[in-house]
N, C-alpha and C positions, 0 to 999 in steps of 0.2 A: 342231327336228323334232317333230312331232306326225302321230301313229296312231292312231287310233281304228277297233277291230276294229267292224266294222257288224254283220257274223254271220259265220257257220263261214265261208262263201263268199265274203268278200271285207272288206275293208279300206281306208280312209280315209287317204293321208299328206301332210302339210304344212307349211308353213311351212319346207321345205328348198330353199337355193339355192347353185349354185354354178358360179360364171363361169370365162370362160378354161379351158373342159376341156380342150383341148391343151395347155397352159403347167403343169399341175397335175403333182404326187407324188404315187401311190396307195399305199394300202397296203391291198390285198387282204387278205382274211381270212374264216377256215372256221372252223367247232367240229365236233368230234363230240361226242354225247352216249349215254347211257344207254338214250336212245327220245328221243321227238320232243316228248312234253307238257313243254311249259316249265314247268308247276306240279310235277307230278311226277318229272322227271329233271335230270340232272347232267351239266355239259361233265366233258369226259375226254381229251379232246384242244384244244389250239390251235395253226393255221397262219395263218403272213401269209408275204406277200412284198413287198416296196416294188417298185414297176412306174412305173415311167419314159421317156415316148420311144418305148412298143412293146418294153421292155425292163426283164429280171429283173434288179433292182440287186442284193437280198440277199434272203436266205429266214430266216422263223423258225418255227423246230415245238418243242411241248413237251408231252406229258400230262402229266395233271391227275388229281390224287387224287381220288377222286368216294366221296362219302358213302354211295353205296347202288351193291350190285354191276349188272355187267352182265350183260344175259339172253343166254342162248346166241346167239340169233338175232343180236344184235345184237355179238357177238363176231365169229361168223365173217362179219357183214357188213363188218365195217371193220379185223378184224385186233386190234383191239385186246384186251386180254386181262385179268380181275383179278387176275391175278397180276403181270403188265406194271404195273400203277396200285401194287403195293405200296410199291415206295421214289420215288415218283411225284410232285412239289412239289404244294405244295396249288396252290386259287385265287388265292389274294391272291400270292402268289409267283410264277407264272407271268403273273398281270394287270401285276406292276410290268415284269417286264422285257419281254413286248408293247406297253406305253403307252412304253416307253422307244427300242422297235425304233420304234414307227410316228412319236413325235412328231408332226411339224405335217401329216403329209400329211392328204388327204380320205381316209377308208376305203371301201371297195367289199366288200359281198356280194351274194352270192345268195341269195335268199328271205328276207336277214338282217332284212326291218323284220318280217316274222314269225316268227322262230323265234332265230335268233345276239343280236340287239338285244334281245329279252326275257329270252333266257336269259343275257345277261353283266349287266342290269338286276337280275333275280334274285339271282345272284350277289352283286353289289355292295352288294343291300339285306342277303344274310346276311350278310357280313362289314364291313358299314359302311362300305363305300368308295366315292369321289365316279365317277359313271359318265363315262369322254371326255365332252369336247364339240366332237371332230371333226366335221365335219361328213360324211354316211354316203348314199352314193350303195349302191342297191340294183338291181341288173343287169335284175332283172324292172320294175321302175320304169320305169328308164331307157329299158327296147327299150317299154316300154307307151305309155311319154309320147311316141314318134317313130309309132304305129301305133294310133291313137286307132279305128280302125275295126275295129279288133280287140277282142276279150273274152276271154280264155282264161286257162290256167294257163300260166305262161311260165316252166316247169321247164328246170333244167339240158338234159335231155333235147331239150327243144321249142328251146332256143336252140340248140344243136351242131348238128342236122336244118335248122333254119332257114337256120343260116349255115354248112352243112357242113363245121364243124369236126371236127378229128383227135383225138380223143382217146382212141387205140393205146395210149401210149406214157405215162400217166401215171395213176397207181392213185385209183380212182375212190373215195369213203366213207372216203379218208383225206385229213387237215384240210389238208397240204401240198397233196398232189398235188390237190386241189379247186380250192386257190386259184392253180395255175397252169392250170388249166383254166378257172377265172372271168378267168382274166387274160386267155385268147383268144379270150371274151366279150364283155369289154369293149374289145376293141380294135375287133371284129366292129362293136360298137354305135357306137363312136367314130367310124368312119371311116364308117358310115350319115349319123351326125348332121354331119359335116366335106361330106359331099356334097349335104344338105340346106341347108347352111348353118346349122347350129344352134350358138352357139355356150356357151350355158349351158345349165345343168340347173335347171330352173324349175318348181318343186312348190310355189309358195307359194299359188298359188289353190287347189294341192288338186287330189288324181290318186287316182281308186280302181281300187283292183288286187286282181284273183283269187288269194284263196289254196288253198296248195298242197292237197291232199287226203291227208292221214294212212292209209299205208299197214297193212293190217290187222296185219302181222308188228312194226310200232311198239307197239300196242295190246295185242302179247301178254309175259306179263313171267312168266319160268319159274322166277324167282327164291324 
């Protein structure tokens, strides 16, 4: 997989391929962090869930010790708390037992070639550990590469509205509950591409995709 950020506005990925999307193991997965700048903040949360079938096999949630506290804003946006991080496992302790939940499946995020893939990269470089090399299906990709006459930002938001999805019933800016809401995403996107007849996910030529737009309340740190 290869990314190359072009500017604020959009992004470059490639050399990602992967056949038999119906036959596949996903394993979904979210972060919360600190704020949103991968150079400046800290996961603090990981969710996954293996999805199978159209179907939740297992779920995995954990927080994360995070090096630098969280700003208010970003406390009551997702619950999470620093007091909650106190007896909290670090990074490298929560990466062994995610890489040990997901094993061989393909992973799925959301917005993850810009924001979850940089910041577990980050990660990996401060603590010197080898980054997966699952191979990493991105939801905004995905619906991008079936709707080429489109340009847009294809936020959580903009996919649920798209494909009128429910999501009542599942707490939104936390890692878990994310990743079963990207899981009713990807099934949205799945059964598009099942009716098109598409049956791989093919980025090797290279698909550029609108990134997200950094909310001002990310920007502010009252710390």
């Amino acid at each position: 997989m290869n990314i190359t950020f072009l500017s604020k506005d959009a992004y470059l990925v490639k050399d990602v391929f992967v056949n038999n999307l119906y036959d596949r193991t996903f394993c979904i997965f979210d972060l919360e962090g600190t704020g949103i700048n991968v150079e400046t903040e800290y996961i603090t949360q990981f969710g996954g869930i293996i999805f199978q079938n159209g179907e939740i096999i297992r779920e995995f949630s954990s927080l994360v010790k995070s090096p630098k506290l969280i700003p208010n804003a970003i406390e009551e946006l997702t619950g999470i708390t620093n007091e909650s991080l106190i007896n909290a496992p670090t990074f490298p302790e929560v990466y062994e037992l995610f890489l040990d939940f997901c094993r061989e499946a393909v992973l799925v995020t959301q917005a993850g070639y810009e924001y979850d893939i940089p910041m577990i990269e980050k990660h990996c470089r401060m603590y010197n550990l080898p980054l997966f090399d699952n191979p990493v299906i991105d939801t905004k990709a995905l619906y991008a590469n079936a709707h080429d006459e489109l340009f847009d930002v294809f936020s959580t938001d903009y996919l649920i509205n798209y494909y009128q999805i429910d999501d009542t019933d599942v707490p939104r800016h936390n890692a878990l509950g994310d990743c079963i809401l990207i899981s009713r995403i990807l099934q949205k996107i799945l059964n598009e591409y099942a009716n098109r007849n598409i049956w791989d996910y093919d980025l090797t030529a290279g698909l550029i995709v609108k990134r997200f737009l950094i909310p001002k309340m990310y920007l502010q740190d009252d710390n």
